[in-house]
N, C-alpha and C positions, 0 to 999 in steps of 0.2 A: 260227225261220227255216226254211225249206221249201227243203231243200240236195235235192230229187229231182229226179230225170232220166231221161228215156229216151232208151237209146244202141241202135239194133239192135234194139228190139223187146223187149230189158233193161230192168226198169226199179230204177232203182239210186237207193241210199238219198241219194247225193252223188254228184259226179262225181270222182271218187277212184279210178282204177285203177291196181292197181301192176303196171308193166309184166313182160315176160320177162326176167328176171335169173337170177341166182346164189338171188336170195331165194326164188324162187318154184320150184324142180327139185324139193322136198319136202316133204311134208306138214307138218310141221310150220313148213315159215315160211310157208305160202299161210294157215293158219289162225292165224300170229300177222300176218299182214297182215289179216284179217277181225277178229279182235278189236281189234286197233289202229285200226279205223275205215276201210276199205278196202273199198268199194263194190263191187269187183269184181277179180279176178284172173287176170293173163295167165300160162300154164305155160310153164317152161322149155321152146326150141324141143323137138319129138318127129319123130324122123324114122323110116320104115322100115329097120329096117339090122341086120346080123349083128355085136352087137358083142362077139365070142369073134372075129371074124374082124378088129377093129380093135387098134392097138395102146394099151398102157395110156394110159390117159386125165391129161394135164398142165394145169392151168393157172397164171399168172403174170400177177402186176400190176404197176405202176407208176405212183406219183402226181407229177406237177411241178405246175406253177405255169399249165399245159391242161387240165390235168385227171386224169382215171382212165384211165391204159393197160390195155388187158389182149390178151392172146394165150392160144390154147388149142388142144386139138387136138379136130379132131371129135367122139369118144367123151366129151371133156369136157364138152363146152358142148350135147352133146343128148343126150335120153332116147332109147330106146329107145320103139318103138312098146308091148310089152309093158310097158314100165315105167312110160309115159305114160300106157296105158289103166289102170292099178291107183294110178297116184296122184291122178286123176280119182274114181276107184272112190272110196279111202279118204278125201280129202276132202269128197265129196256124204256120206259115209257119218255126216261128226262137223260141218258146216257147210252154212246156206244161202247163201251169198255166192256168186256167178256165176262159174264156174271158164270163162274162155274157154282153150282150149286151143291153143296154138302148133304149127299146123306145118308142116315144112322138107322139102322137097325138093329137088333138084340141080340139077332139068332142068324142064320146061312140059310135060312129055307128063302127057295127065288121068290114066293110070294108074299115076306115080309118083306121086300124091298119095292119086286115091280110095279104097283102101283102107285109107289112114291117117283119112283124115276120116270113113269110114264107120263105123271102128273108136272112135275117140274119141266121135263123137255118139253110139254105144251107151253108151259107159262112162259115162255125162254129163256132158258137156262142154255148157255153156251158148251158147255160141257157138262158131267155130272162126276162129284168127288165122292166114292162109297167110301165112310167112313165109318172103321173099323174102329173104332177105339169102344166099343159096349159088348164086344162078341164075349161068349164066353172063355175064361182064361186057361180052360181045361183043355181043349183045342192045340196039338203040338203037333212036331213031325209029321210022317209022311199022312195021318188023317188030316190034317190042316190044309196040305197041299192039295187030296182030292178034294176035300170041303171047296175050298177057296176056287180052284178050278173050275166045279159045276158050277158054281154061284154065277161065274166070272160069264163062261160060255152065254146060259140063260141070258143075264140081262147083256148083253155084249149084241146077240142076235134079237133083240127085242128093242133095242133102243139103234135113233137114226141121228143120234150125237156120242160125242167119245166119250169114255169111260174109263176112269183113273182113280184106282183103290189108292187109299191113304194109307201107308204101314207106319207099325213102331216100332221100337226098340227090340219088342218080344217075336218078331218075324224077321229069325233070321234074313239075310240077301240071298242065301243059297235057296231057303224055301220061297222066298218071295218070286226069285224069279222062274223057279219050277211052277209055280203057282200059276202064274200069268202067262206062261207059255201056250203059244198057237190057240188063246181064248177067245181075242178079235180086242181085249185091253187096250186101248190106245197109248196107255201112259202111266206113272207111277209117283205117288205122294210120298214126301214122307219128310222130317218124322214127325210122331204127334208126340204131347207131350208123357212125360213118363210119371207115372202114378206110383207115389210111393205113400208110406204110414204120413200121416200129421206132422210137423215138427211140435218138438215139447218146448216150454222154458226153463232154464236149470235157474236156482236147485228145486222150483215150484212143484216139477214134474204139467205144470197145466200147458195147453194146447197154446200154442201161440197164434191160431185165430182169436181175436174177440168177437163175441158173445155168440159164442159157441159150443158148447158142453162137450160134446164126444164126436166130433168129426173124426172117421173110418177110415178115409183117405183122402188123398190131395195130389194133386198136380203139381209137378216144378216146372216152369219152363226160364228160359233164358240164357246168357255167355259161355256157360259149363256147359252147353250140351253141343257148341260147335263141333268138339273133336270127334264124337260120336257121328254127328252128320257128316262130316266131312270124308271121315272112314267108311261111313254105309254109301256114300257115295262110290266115291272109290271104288269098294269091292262090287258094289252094286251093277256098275257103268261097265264090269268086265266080264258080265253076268247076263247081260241082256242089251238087247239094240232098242229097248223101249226109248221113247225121252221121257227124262228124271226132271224133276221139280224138286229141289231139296229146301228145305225147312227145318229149322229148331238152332236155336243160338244164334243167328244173324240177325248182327248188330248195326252191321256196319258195311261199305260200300266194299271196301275190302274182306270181308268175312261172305260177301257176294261172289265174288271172283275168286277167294280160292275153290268154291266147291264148283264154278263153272271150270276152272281148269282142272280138275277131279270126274270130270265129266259131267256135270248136271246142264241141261237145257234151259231151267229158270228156275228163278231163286222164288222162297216164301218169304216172308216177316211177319211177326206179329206182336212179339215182346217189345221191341224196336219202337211200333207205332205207339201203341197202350201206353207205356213210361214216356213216352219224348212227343208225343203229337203228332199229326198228320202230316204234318213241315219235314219231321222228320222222313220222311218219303222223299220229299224233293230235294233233301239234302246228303241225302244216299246216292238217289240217281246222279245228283252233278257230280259228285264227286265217283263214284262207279265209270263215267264217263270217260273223266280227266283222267282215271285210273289205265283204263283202256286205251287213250288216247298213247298214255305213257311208253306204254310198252311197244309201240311202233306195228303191232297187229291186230287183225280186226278180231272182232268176239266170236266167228268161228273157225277160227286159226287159233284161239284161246281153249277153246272147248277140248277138254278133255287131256289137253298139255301138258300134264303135270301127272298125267298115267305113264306108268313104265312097269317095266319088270321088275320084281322086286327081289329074284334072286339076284341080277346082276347086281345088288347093295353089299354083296359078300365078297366082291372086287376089290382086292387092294388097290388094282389099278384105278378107281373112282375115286378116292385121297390122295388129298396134295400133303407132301411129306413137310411140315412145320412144327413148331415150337414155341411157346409161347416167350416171349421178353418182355422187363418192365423199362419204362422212361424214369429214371430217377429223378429228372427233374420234378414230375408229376405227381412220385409215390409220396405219399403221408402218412406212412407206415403204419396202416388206420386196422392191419389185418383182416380185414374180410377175406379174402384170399386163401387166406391162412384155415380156413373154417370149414372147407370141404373134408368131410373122414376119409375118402375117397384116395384124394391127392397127398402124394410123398413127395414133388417136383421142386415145392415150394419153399423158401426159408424167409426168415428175415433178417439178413446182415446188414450191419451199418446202417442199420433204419431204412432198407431200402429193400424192399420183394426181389429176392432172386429165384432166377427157376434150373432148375439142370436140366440140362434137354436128353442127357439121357433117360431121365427118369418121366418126361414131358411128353402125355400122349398127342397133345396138340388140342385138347377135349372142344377150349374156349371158355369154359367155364368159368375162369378167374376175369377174363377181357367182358363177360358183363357182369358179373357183380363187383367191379374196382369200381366206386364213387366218382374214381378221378379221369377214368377212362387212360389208366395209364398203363395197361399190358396189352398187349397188342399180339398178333402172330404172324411167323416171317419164315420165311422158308429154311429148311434146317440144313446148314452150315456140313457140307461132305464131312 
């Protein structure tokens, strides 16, 4: 199976990148993401900055039942430009796998960034990911778009590798892709994760980082933010001829391939690697593969497959006319069924779920919450 791709003028053995994380700040986990089957590697963000003049560097996590919390302090969560360019250095040194290099700055002026970017594409850096996640949050609408545009042109013409802003949540698709229009942009990140308030613990009210007094904010990442990506995909992919790299909630080898057939060109990870190990890589890709294999087309005949119009959804002609029925043998009169406020179709006679099909949209809803898998849908009866 032919898992190749070109992302950026990359061209990559799968589409398998493991995003900017914790895993990737040091050489030795960017080259056990390459041996694990990892197409390509994003660097812990790299920012310019004096850090003898920052204070010691903390971070802290938190898992509930949203996901992966974390908070951290600056000096934590980035390299240093000198530290960024030498772990560039020492991984082209022992690995051929595409080191795209992350990086941060504060503010949109081109000379808080250029000499970072000019610095990493020495060191070799395969690509460069400007990541936006520190800009200011005042920054909207049509002023974001010229901001982001100058920035984009400047270093776009100044650097002699591709260049692919990281978005989130809070750039819009519509500005995103006005943003990046006719820049010389190679490419488009996204998403990073989404910063909300701390979680509490009830009824404590206290933070549920430990040993932490007043953490201001935090990162979630993880499973709940698939639909989000999948969607900014989507809209994203109909928005722009860039190639997309989507990221946030992918978990899984199948949570890869819906956002490729949504249009994206390669996938990110990083929640994924952090909880489950760098195995987890190699056990994504096989299974990503046998996924592909399945479907009887190659991955770019997959790309983008699952885009359509979405007026045509208001087609009666696109539903098949059905109803639901139960197997009495099956039913166990357990009512789950019965539990939708929704639904009036349903009864329970004779200890057995029946449905009226006149009153029966066809929803499904009952054929997956039956325990017994005993209502099924069948085409409705002239």
């Amino acid at each position: 199976m032919d898992l190749t791709t070109d992302f950026c003028g990359l061209h990559l053995r799968n589409p398998f990148v493991v995003a900017s994380s914790p895993v990737t700040e040091t050489t030795k986990g960017i080259l056990h993401c390459a041996d694990s089957g990892a197409a390509a590697v994003v660097t812990k963000s790299i920012s310019d900055y004096d850090f003898s003049a920052q204070p010691r560097g903390f971070r802290r996590v938190y898992v509930d039942k949203m996901g992966l919390w974390a908070t951290s302090t600056f000096s934590r969560e980035t390299l240093t430009l000198e530290a960024g360019c030498q772990l560039i250095s020492d991984v082209s040194a022992k690995s051929t796998v595409p080191i795209i290099a992350s990086v941060a700055a504060s503010d949109l002026r081109p000379e808080s960034w250029l000499k970072s970017c000019t610095a990493l594409e020495n060191a070799g850096a395969a690509a460069l990911q400007l990541d936006l996640f520190y800009l200011p949050a005042e920054l909207v609408g049509a002023e974001l778009v010229v901001s982001l545009a100058g920035l984009f042109r400047i270093l776009a013409a100044e650097s002699k590798i591709p260049l692919v802003p990281k978005l989130n949540i809070d750039i819009p698709p519509q500005l995103a892709a006005a943003a990046t229009r006719d820049t010389g942009i190679a490419g488009l990140s996204f998403l990073d994760s989404v910063t909300l308030p701390p979680p509490l613990l009830f009824p404590s009210l206290r933070p549920a980082f430990r040993f932490h007094a007043r953490p201001n904010r935090a990162s979630l990442f993880g499973s709940w933010q698939l639909p989000l990506t999948l969607s900014y995909t989507y809209r994203l992919a109909r928005l722009t001829s860039l190639p997309l790299c989507a990221g946030g909630g992918m978990m899984s080898a199948a949570d890869a391939l819906q956002a490729i057939v949504q249009g994206a060109t390669a996938v990110q990870f990083a929640t994924m690697v952090l909880l489950r190990g760098f195995i987890a890589i190699r056990r994504a890709l096989d299974e990503f593969e046998s996924l592909v294999s399945q479907t009887g087309r190659s991955l770019a005949e997959l790309r983008g497959f699952a885009r359509h119009d979405m007026s045509q959804l208001e087609s009666q002609s696109l539903f098949d006319d059905v109803c639901a029925v139960t197997n009495p043998a099956e039913c166990i009169a357990c009512g789950e069924c019965l539990k939708p406020a929704f639904c009036h179709a349903i009864s329970l006679i004779d200890s057995v779920a029946r449905h009226d099909p006149d009153l029966c949209d066809g929803c499904s809803l009952c054929t997956h919450i039956c325990p017994r898998q005993a209502i099924s849908l069948v085409p409705r009866t002239p």
